[in-house]
C-alpha positions in Angstrom: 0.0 0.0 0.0 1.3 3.7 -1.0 0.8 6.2 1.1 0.3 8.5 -1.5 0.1 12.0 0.7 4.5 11.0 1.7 5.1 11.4 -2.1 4.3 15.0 -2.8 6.1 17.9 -3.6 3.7 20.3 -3.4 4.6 24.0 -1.8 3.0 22.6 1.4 4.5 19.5 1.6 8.5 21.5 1.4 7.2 23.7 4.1 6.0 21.0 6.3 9.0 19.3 6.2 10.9 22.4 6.2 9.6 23.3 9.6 9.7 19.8 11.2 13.7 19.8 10.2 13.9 23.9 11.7 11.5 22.8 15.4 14.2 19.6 15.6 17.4 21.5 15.0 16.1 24.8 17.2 15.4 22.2 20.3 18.9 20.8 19.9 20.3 24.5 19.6 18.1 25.2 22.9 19.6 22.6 24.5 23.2 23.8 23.5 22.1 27.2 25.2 20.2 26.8 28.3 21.5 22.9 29.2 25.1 23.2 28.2 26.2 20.2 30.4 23.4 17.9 28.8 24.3 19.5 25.4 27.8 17.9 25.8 26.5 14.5 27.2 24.2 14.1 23.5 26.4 16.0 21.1 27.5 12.8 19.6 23.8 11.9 18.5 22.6 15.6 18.2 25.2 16.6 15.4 25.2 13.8 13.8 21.3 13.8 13.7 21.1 17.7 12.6 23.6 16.8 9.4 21.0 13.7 8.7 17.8 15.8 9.1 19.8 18.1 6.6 20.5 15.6 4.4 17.1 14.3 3.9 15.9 17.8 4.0 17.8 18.5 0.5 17.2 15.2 -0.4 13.5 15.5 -0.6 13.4 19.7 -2.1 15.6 19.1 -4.2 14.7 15.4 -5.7 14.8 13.6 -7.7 18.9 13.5 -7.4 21.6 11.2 -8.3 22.9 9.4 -5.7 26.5 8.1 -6.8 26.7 5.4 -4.2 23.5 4.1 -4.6 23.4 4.0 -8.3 20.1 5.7 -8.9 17.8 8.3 -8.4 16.3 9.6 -4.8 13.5 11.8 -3.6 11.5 14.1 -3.3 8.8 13.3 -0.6 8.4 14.2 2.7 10.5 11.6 4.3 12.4 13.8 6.4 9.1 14.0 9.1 9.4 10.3 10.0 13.1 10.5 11.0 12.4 14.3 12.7 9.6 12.6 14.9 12.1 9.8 16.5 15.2 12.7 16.9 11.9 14.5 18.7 11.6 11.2 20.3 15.0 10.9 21.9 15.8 14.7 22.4 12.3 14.5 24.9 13.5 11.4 26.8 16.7 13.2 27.4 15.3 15.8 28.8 12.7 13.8 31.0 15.8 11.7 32.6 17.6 14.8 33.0 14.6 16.9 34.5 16.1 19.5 37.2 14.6 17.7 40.2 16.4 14.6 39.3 19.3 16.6 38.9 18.9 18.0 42.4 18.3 14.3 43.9 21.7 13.0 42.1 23.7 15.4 43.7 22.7 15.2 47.2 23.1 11.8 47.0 26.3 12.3 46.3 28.5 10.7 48.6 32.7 9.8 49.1 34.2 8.7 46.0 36.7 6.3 44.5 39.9 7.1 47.0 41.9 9.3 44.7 44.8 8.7 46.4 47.1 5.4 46.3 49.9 5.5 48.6 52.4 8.2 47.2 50.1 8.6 43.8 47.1 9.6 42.7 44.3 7.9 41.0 45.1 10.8 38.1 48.8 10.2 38.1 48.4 6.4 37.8 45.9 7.1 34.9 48.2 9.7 33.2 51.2 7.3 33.4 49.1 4.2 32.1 47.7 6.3 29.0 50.8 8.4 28.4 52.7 4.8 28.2 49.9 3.7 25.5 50.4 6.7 23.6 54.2 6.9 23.8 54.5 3.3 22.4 51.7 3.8 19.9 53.7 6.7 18.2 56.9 4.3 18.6 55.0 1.7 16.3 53.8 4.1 14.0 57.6 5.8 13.2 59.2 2.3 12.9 57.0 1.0 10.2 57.8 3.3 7.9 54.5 4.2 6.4 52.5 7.9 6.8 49.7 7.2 5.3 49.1 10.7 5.0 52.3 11.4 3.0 52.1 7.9 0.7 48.4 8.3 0.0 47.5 5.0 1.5 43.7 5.2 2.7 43.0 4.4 6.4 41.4 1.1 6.1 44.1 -0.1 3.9 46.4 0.9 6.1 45.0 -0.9 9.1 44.7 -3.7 7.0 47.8 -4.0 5.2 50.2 -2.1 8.0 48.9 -1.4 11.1 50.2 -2.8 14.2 49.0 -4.5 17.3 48.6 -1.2 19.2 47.0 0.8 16.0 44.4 -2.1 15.8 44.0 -2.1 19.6 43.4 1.9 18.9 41.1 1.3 16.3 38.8 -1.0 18.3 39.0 1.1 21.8 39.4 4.3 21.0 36.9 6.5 21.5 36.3 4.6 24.8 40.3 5.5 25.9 39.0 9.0 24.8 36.3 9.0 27.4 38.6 8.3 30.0 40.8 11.3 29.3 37.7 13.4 29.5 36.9 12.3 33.1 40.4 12.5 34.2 40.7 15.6 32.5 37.5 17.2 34.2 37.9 15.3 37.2 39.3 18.4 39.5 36.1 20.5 38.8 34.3 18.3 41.1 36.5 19.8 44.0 37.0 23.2 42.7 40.2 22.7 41.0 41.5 23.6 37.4 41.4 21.4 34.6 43.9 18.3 33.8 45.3 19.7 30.9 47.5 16.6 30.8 44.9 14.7 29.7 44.2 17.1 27.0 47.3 16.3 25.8 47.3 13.2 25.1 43.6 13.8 23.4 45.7 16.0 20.8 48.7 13.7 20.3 45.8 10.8 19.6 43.7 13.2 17.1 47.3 14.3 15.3 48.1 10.2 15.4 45.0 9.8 13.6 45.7 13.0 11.4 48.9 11.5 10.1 47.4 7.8 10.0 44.8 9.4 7.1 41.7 9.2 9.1 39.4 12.4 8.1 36.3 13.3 10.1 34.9 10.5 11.5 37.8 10.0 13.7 38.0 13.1 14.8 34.1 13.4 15.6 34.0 10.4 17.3 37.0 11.0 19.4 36.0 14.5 20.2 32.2 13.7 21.0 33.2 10.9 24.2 35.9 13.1 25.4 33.2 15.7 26.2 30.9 13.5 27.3 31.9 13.3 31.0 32.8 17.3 30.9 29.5 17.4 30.2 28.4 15.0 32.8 30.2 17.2 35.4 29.2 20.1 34.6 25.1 19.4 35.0 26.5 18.4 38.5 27.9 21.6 39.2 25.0 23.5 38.3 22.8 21.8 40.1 24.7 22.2 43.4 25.7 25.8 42.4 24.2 27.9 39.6 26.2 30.7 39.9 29.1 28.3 39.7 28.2 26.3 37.1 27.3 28.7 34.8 31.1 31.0 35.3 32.6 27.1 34.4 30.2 26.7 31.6 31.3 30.1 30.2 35.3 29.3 30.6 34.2 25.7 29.2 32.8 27.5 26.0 36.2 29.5 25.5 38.5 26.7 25.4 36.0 24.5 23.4 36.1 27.3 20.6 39.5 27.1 20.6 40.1 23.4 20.3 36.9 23.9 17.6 38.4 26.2 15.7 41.8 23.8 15.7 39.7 20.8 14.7 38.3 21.9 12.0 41.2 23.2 10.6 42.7 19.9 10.8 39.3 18.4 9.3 39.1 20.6 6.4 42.8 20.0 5.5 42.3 16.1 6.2 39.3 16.0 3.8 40.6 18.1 1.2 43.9 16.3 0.9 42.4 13.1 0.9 40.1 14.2 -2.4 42.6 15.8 -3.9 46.0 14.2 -3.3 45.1 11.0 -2.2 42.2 9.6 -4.5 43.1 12.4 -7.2 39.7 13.9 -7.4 40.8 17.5 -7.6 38.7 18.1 -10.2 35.4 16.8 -9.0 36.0 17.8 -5.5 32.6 20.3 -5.1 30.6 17.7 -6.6 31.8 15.0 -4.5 31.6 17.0 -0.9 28.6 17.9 -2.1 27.3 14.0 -2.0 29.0 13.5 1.3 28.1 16.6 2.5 24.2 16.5 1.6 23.5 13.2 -0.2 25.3 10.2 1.5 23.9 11.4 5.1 20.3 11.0 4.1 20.1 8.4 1.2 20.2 4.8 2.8 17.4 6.2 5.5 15.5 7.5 2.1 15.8 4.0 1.0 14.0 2.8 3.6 11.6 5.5 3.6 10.4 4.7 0.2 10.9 0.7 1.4 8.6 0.7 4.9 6.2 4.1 4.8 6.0 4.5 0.6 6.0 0.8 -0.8 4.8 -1.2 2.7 7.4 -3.9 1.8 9.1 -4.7 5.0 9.6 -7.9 6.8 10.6 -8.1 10.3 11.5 -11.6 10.2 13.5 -11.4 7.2 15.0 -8.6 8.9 15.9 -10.1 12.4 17.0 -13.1 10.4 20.0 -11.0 8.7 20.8 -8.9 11.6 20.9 -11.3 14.4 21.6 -14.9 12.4 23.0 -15.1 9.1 24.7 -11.6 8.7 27.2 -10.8 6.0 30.2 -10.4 8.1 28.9 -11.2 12.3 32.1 -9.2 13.8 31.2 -5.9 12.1 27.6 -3.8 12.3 25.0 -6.4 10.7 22.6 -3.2 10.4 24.1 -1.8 7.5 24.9 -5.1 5.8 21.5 -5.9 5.8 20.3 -2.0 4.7 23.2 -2.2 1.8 22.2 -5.7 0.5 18.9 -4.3 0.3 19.2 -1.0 -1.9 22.5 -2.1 -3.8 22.6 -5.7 -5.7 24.0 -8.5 -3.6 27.2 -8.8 -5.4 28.2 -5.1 -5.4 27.1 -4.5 -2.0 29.4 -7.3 -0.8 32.6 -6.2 -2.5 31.9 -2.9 -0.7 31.9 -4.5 2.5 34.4 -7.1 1.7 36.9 -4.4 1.2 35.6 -2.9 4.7 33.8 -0.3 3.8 29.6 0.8 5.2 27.4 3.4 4.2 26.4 5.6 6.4 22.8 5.7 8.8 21.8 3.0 10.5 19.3 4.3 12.8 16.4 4.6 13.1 16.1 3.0 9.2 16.5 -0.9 11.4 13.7 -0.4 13.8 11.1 0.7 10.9 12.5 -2.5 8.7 11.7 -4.6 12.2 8.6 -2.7 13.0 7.1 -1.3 10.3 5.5 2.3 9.9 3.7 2.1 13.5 5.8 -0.9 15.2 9.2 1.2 14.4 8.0 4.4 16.5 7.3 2.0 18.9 11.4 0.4 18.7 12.1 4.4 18.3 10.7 5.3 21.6 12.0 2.2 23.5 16.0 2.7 21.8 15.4 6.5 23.3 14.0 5.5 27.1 17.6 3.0 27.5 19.6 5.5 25.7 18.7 8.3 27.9 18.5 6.3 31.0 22.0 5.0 30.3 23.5 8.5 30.0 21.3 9.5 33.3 23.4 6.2 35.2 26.5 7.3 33.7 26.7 10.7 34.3 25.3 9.8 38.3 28.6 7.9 38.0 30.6 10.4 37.0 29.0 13.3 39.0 29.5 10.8 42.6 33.3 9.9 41.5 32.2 6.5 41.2 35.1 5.8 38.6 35.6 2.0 39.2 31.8 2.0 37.9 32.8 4.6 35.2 35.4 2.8 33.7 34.1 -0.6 33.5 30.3 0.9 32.1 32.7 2.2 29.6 32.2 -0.1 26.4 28.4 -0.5 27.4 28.3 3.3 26.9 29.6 2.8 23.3 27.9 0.0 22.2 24.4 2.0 23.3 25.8 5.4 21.7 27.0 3.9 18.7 23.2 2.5 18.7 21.3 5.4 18.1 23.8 6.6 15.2 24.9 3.9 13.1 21.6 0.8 14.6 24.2 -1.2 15.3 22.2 -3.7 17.1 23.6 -7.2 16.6 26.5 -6.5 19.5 23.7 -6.5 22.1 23.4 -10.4 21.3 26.8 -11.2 21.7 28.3 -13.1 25.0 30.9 -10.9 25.4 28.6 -7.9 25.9 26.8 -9.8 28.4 29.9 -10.4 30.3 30.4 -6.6 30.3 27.1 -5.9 31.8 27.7 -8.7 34.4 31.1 -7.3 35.3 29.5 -3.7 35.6 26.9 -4.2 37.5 29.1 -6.5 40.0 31.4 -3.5 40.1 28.6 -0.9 40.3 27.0 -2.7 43.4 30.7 -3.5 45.0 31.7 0.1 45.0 28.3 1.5 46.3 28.9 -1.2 49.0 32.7 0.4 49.6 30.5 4.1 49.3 27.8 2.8 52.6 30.7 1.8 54.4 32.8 4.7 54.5 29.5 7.1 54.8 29.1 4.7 58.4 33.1 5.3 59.3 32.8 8.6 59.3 29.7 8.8 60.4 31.1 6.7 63.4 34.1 8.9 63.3 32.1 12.2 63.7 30.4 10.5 66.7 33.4 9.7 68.9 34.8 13.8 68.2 31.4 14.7 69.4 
């Protein structure tokens, strides 16, 4: 069945979806303003939400358009107000588990932390040491093989494939979650009053330059720059919650040094992208047309597929679907979501050269819950993904904002399986042992440490007593 109302492009239709892209992108801007620390904590799935709406936006005014990747022709339609109402979905759970009075609870529950002290060093100094020794011998790996990529044109993936070494791969895998720990350790002093680690910062830039010189473009640099802020973020709502006044002079100082590693990252993002059209793949002279397919066409198009798939054609099957992404994927170490989305919209044999030679399209979610749920079912998926996302980043930033760090770092890869979620679907890693181990071992270490919190609360309790 067509639903035949999706399909035109009529002056109203534009406007509707015109509007639905403008309410989306304004709440994410109010949040930026007037929730700064919550702005911070989401940033990974706001911006990369705002250049999707974008994408389909232009997709659907200015269709029907080439897509290179996809081989054919796309829009115009109003597809963009399916994908507005489940960012309008998540951005409204966010804001119900990070309601003010909550806020308030959090922090006066806040009790003794993780003993930042270990003999004669700190938690900080042991953490510094650890990553700085990761860091140092990563670089030392990099120099002795010989290879820039950036200076002998070899792409990233090939050179993970053909050259990288056990740490780069290590890198590759854990990352952005290493990233996330130099963001707490680097925020970490706010919680008392003190300044900034800037050590930790460091070793953020030597990563993003590593990743510079190893050809990576902006992805990387996203990714890496999106979990780093996360707990900055976390600690911050904490602050203003105990302290207004406070937390809004940190918020303001925040800002500053945030344009100015901004500024510097997209310096470095501009100059990464444009040498790898130009110099690397040698497409100098089709370099406007192809940002402009990254830029505004490759964003939106595998969600338009679907679009036209689920709400236009009615031809979904959420057996067929859970089959692929849960049984007989493609390839079951990597994201079966876009596997199953690329066999779909590309023929079978081209779609699995493109992945053989490890490369995905981009999207992911929320185009899987509509192929499992259909047109109603997948708000249903939408709204459910959005209550454990924004639940999860409520328990983590609790974590972060009570110095609970033992929790912190072992809730670590659960936070980027459930962030890489709600951007790319990827929803075939909840399934796997391993990640049930994880949750196991987190929620042992969660209940441990709040045990080693009640017992220290009752020392000192005990403590205060006896001087009385």
């Amino acid at each position: 069945m067509t639903a035949s109302w999706l399909v035109s492009d009529s002056p109203f239709d534009a406007l509707l979806s015109a509007t639905a892209v403008a309410v989306c992108l304004a709440g994410s801007v109010w949040i930026a303003i007037r929730r700064p620390g919550l702005g911070l904590i989401s940033f990974f799935f706001l911006f990369a939400f705002a250049w999707r709406l974008v994408s389909v936006l232009y997709i659907d005014l200015s269709g029907p358009l080439i897509s290179q990747q996809l081989g054919l022709e796309i829009g115009p339609g109003t597809s963009v107000l399916p994908i507005a109402i489940s960012q309008g979905l998540v951005v409204i759970a966010l804001l119900f588990s990070f309601r003010r009075q909550r806020m308030q609870s959090l922090t006066c529950a806040s009790g003794p932390g993780l003993a930042m002290s270990i003999g004669r060093f700190s938690l900080p100094d042991l953490a510094f040491c650890a990553a700085a020794l990761f860091v140092v011998a990563l670089w030392a790996e990099f120099l002795a093989r010989g290879q820039i990529p950036l200076l002998a044109g070899i792409e990233r993936f090939d050179y993970t494939r053909l050259y990288g070494g056990f740490l780069h791969r290590r890198l590759m895998e854990w990352g952005p979650m290493l990233a996330f720990q130099l963001g707490i350790f680097f925020a970490a002093p706010l919680v008392h009053d003190k300044p900034l680690d800037w050590r930790f910062g460091a070793l953020l830039g030597a990563l993003i330059l590593y990743l510079f010189l190893a050809g990576h473009r902006f992805s990387s640099f996203y990714v890496y720059a999106s979990f780093f802020v996360m707990p900055i973020g976390a600690i911050l709502i904490g602050r203003l919650a105990r302290s207004s006044s406070d937390g809004n002079a940190i918020s303001k100082r925040l800002l500053a040094y945030f344009a100015v590693g901004g500024v510097a990252l997209a310096i470095l993002v501009v100059t990464a992208v444009v040498y790898s059209y130009v110099v690397v793949r040698g497409e100098g002279a089709e370099l406007l047309a192809k940002l402009s397919q990254r830029i505004l066409v490759q964003q939106g198009e595998m969600w338009w597929m679907t679009y036209k798939r689920v709400f236009l054609e009615g031809n979904w099957n959420g057996s067929f679907a859970a089959y692929k992404l849960f049984v007989e994927p493609f390839d079951p170490s990597r994201n079966s979501t876009m596997q199953f989305l690329m066999e779909s919209a590309l023929p079978l044999i081209r779609a699995h050269r493109i992945l053989g030679d490890g490369s995905a399209y981009s999207g992911g979610w929320p185009e899987v819950l509509f192929e499992l749920g259909g047109p109603i079912g997948g708000f249903v998926l939408v709204a459910l993904s959005a209550i454990v996302f924004s639940e999860f980043m409520f328990l983590m930033t609790r974590c972060i904002v009570q110095e609970r760090y033992a929790t912190c770092f072992f809730l670590t890869p659960l936070l980027y399986a459930v962030s890489v979620n709600l951007v790319s679907g990827m929803v075939n890693s909840f399934i796997q042992m391993t990640f049930l181990i994880k949750v196991v071992a987190a929620l042992v270490v969660y209940l441990a440490e709040d045990r080693w919190r009640s017992l220290l609360l009752s020392r000192q309790s005990a403590s205060s007593e006896k001087e009385v």
